[in-house]
N, C-alpha and C positions, 0 to 999 in steps of 0.2 A: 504494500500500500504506500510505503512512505518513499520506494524508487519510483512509482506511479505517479506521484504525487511531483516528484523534482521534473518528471519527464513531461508535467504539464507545462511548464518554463520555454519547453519548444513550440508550443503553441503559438501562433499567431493571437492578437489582442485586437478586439474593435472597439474605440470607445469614441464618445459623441459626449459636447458639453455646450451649454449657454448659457451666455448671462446678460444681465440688462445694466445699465448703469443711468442713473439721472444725476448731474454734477452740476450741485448749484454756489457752489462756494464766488468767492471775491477772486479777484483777479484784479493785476494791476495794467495788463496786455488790454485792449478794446478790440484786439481780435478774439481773445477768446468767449464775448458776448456774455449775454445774462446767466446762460445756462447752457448745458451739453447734456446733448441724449446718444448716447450707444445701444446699441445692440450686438452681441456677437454670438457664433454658431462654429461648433469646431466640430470635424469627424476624421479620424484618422486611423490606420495599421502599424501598428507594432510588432515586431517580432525579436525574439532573444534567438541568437543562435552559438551550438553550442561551446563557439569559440570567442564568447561570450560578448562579440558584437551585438548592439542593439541599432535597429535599422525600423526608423518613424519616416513614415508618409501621411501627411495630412493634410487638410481642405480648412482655412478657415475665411469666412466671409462673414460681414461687419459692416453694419449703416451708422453711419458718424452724423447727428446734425446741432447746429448752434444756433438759438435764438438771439439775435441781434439787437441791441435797444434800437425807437425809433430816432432819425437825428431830427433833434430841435433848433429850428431856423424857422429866423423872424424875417417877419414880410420885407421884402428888400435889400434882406442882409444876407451877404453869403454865410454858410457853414462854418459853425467856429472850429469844427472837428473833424477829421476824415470819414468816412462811409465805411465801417470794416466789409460790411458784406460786398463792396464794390471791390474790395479784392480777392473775393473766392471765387473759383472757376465756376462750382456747383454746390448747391445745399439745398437737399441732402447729399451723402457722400457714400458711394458703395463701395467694397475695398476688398477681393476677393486671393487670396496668396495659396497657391501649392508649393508646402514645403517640402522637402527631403532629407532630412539627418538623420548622420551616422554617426555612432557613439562607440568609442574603443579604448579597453585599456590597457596600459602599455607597461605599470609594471606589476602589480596584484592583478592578479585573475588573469594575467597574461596568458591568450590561446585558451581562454576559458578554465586554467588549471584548479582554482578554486570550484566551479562548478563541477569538475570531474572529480575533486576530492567529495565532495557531497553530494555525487551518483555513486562512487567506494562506499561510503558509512552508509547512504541507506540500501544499497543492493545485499551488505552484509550481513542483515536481515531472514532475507527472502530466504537461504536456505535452513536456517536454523532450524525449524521444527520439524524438515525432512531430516534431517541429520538423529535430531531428538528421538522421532518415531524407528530409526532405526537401530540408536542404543539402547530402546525400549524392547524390541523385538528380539534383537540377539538375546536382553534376559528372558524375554517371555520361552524361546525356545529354548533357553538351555534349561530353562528350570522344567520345564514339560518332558527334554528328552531325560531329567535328572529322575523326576515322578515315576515315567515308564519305565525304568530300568529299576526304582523301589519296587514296582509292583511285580517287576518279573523275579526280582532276588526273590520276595515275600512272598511268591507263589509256589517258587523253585524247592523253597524251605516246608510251606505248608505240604505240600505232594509228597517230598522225600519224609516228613515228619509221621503223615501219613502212613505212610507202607514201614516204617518203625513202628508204629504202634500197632499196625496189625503183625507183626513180627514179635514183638513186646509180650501182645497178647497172647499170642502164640505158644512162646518163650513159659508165659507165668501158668496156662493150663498145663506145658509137660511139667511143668515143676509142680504143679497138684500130684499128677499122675506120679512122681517119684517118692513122695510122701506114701505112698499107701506099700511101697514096699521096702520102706525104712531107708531111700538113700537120699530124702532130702528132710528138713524139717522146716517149721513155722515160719521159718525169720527167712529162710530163701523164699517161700511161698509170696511173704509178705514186701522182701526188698522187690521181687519179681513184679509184684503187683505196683509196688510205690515207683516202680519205673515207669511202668505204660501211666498211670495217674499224672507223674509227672510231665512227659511228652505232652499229653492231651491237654494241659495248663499252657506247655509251651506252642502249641498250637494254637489255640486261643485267644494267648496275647496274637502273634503271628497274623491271624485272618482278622483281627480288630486292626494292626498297621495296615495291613493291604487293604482293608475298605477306607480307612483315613486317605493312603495315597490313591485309590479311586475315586475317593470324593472330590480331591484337590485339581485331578486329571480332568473330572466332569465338568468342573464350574470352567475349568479352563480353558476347555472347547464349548462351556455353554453356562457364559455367567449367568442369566437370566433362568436359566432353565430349573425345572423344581429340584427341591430338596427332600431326600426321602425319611419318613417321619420316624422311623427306628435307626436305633444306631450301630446294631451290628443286622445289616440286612443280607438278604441271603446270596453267599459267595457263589459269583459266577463261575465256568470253567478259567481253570487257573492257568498261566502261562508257563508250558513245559518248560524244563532246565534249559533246550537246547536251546532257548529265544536267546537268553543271555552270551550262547558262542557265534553270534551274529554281529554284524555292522551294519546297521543298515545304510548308516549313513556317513562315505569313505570320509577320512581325513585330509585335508587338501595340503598335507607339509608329511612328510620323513624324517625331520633334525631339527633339533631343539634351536639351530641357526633359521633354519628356514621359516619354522613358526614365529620366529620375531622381526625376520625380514617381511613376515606378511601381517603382523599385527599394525604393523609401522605404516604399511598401505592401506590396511582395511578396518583398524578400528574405526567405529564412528565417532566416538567421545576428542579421539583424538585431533579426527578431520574437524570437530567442533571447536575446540582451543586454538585451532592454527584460525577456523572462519572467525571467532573471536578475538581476535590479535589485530587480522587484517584491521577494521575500523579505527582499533588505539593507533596504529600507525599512521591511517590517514588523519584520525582527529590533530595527531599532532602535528601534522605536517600541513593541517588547515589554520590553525594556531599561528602557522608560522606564516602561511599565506597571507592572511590577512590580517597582517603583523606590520605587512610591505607599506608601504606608499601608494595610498589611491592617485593616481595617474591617468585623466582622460584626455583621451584626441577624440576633437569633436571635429567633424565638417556638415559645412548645409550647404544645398542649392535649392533655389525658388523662382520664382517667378509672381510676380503682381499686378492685377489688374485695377485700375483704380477710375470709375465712371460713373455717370450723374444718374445709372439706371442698375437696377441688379443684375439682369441679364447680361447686359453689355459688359461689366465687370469679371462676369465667370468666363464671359467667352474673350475679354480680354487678355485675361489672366493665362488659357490654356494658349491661347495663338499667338498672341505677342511676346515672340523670344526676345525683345530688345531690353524688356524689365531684369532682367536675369540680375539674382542676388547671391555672392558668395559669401563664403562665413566657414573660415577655420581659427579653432578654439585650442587651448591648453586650459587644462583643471588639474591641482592637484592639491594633496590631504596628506601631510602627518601627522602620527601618532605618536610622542612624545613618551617612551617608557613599554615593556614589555611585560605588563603582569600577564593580561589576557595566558600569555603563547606560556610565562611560565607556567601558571596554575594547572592549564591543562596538561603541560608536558609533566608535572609533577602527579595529578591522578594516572595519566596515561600510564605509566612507569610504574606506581604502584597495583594497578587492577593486571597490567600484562607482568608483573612478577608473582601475583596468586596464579593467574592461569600458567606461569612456566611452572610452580609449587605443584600444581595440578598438573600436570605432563607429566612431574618426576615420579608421583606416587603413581600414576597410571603405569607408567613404563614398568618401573618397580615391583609393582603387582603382576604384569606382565609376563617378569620374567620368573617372580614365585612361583605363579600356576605353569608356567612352562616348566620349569625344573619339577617343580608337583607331577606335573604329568608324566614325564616320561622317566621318571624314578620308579610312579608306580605301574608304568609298561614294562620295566624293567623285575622288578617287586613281585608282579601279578605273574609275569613268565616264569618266576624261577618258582612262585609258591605253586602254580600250577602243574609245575613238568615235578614238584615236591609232591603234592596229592597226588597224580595219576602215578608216580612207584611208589606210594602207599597205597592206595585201591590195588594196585597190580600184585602186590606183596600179599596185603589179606585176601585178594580173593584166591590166589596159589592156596594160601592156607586151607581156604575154605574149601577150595576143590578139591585136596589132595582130603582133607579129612569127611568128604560126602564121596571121596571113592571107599575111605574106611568104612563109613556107612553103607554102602552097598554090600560091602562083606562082609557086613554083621560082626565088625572089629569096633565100632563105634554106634552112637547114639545120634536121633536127629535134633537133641536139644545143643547137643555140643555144635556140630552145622550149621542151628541158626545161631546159638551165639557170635558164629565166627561172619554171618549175613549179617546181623546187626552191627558187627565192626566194619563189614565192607559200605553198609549204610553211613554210620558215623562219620568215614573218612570223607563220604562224598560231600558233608559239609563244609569243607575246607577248599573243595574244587568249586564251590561256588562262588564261597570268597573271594577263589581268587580271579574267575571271569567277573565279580559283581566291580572288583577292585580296577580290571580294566577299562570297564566301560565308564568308571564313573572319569577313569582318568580322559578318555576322548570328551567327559563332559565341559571338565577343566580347562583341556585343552582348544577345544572350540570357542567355550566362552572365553577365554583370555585372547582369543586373537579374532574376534570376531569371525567366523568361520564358519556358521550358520546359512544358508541362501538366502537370501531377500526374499521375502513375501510381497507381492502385488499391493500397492497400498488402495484401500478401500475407496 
């Protein structure tokens, strides 16, 4: 609005003015008569252009007339006085003038530079809130793809917790069944039981975080939309473990170099402190413009027509080149003392060193979640290739001793104990794919790295 606003300045201007005058004061002249009546009518074009020439054309046309006293002369005597009116050509008087001036200046605003510094500060503007809407949007998505990735851990856990306690339970009827022929007692019965009791708590909590992080996903694809009136409602199908050994969406960087060589192009927040900069520098350097010396070269050319009838004046005025009127001018304006340019240079200076204060922590944090991230791609590989020869190690165990059990060398409660350890360890494999993905979360959001969404 406010570049709109300066770009009205190129506009062409028409403006029209009149005025009347009756002028009855004293005089000591007996030409200037009893009294003068005027009348005058002006219509003219302006225009600024942006090299901050001003260029007027105008029309002004004007009836002059002067009442005369009468002359007093006595019978026989000549006139003690002159006749003023006996020396004017006509009265009334029409007087009709096409101007032409040009107006320029030569050392402030020179080539319009002042105007081009106050198309800089409000154009600075203009991008701002696309800028805004876009470090709004890298959070909205990182936190959304942050949410999805809580609900696929929280499911991964619920499912695998799941097939524990049916294993659990499993587990605590053989352990009845070994009571009854004295080779187990109460308190195995009872830890057996206090185990599946306990999963199913830890379950519980479990599928109350996954409806919390459903809820938070819901409003987020649909703030408006209802809220459901119970607070653990009933768990939809859960998101298999495998969701979490997915990417859906690549990384556009390899090296903790490359990720900061592209935060540096693609943060938004960033490109906002440099777009917030630009204007301190023009303000200052407006400060200093017109700091300068107002300095105008004027030139006029005209013509006049001047006749005892209106018409005859306008069309004197256009056709007779012989009137032709020249007029070159110098103007000029100091200003004594330079607070204005300091003051400004002095805010200027302190707002654009909050905004470098604001870079340094931006960059800073930058390079935290970068090191963050690829620590824990680092972290997450090694704990991951750590869980999968654990899984691989118990489930040897478990295999080799369900071969004993086919040979009737073993029992089937020893087998699942040794299934519920191959369950257990898979909670560590989760971590550590949940440990990856949160780091591409990191990672995205610290360098803005998101796509663009279509703005609404």
């Amino acid at each position: 609005a406010q570049a709109g606003s300066l770009e009205q300045a190129w506009d062409p201007v028409v403006y029209a003015n009149t005025f009347w005058t009756r002028d009855n004061s004293e005089n000591q002249s007996l030409f200037a008569g009893d009294w003068q009546d005027r009348m005058q009518a002006e219509v003219g074009v302006r225009k600024i252009f942006p090299t901050a020439t001003v260029l007027d054309s105008s029309l002004t046309h004007q009836r002059d007339f002067t009442e005369f006293p009468e002359q007093q002369v006595q019978p026989g005597q000549p006139p003690t006085q002159p006749d003023p009116s006996a020396f004017q050509s006509f009265n009334p008087a029409y007087t009709t003038r096409l101007n032409l001036t040009v107006r320029q200046p030569v050392v402030r605003n020179w080539a319009g530079r002042e105007l081009e510094l106050q198309q800089r500060i409000a154009e600075s503007g203009i991008a701002t809130p696309e800028l805004d809407r876009r470090v709004q949007e890298q959070m909205v998505q990182a936190d959304t793809e942050q949410v999805y990735w809580n609900i696929a851990e929280w499911d991964a856990r619920i499912s695998l917790t799941t097939e524990l306690i049916d294993a659990s339970t499993r587990f605590a009827e053989l352990m009845k069944k070994r009571t009854r022929f004295g080779r187990a007692d109460q308190v195995d019965v009872a830890s057996a039981e206090a185990s599946v009791v306990a999963r199913e708590g830890q379950r519980l909590d479990m599928i109350f975080s996954a409806e919390h992080m459903r809820r938070r996903l819901r409003i987020r694809m649909d703030p408006d939309g209802p809220l459901p009136s119970d607070l653990l409602a009933p768990t939809p199908v859960t998101l298999p473990e495998r969701i979490l050994e997915r990417q859906p969406l690549p990384l556009p960087v390899s090296t903790a170099a490359e990720a900061y060589e592209y935060a540096l192009s693609n943060r938004a927040d960033l490109a906002l402190i440099e777009q917030r900069m630009e204007p301190l520098h023009a303000r200052r350097d407006l400060a200093r413009e017109q700091g300068k010396p107002n300095v105008f070269l004027t030139g006029q050319l005209g013509t006049t027509g001047l006749e005892k009838f209106s018409e005859s004046s306008l069309v004197d005025a256009v056709d007779d080149a012989k009137h032709l009127t020249y007029g070159l001018g110098l103007e000029a304006e100091f200003t004594i003392g330079k607070t204005a340019s300091k003051s400004e240079d002095a805010a200027a200076v302190a707002e654009t060193a909050i905004l470098e204060a604001r870079r340094t922590e931006i960059l800073a944090n930058v390079r935290n979640e970068i090191e963050y991230a690829f620590t824990a791609f680092d972290a997450a590989a090694r704990k991951l290739a750590q869980a999968e020869r654990n899984i691989a190690v118990l489930q040897a165990k478990r295999d080799a001793e369900f071969e004993k059990f086919r040979q009737a060398r073993s029992e089937e409660i020893v087998v699942l104990s040794y299934e519920i350890e191959v369950m257990s360890a898979r909670y560590e494999r989760i971590a550590a794919l949940k440990m990856q993905r949160d780091g591409e979360v990191r990672l995205r959001a610290a360098i803005h790295g998101y796509p663009a969404e279509a703005a609404e």
